[in-house]
C-alpha positions in Angstrom: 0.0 0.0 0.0 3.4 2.3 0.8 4.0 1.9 -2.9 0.3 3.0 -4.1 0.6 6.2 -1.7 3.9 7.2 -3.0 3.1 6.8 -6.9 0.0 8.9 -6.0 1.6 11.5 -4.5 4.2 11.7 -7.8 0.9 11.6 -10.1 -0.5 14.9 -8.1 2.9 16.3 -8.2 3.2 15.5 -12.0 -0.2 17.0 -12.5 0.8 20.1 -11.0 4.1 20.7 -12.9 2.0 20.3 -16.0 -0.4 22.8 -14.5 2.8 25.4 -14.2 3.3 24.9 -17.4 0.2 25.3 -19.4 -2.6 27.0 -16.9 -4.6 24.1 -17.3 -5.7 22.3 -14.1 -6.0 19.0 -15.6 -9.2 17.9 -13.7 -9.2 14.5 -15.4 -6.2 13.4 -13.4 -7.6 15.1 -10.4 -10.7 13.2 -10.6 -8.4 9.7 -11.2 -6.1 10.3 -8.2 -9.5 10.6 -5.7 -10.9 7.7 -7.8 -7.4 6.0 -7.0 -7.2 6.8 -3.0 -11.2 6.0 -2.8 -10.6 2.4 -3.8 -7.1 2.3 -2.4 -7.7 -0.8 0.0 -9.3 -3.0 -3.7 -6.7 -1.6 -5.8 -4.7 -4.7 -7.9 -1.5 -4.7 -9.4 -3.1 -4.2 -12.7 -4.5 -1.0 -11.5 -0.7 -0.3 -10.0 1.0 -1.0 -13.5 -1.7 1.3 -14.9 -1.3 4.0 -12.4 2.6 3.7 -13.3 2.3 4.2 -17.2 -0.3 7.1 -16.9 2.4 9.0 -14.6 5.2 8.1 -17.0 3.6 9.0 -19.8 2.2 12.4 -18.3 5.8 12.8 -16.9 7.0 12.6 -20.7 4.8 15.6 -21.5 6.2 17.2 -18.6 9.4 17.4 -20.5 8.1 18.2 -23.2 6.0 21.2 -22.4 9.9 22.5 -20.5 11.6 22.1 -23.8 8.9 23.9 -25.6 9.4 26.7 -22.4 13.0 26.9 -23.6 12.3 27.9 -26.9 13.4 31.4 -28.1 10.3 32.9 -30.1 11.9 35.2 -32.4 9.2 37.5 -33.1 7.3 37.0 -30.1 
């Protein structure tokens, strides 16, 4: 259960890095982590493997949307 608690807390965290970078509060995941912690005690480890690739892939467009930060608009 240690292990569910702690890749929640990264998905909320990741959530909210993507949130600095794009003003968008991305309620979806918000509503997924309460889902997650509501059935925390029936959670299975197909649930856990899920909850691992959605936070890796948001993670990826985490580094993405910094990259795009970095850019230098010319005429902007």
């Amino acid at each position: 259960m240690e292990k569910i608690i702690k890749l929640l807390k990264q998905y909320e965290e990741t959530r909210q890095h993507l949130f600095a970078y794009t003003d968008t509060f991305y309620d979806a995941i918000g509503y997924d982590i309460e889902g997650y912690w509501e059935d925390l005690e029936e959670l299975t480890d197909e649930d856990v493997k899920d909850l691992q690739q959605k936070i890796k892939n948001f993670e990826a467009l985490t580094k993405v949307w910094a990259k795009i930060w970095k850019v230098d608009f010319k005429y902007c």
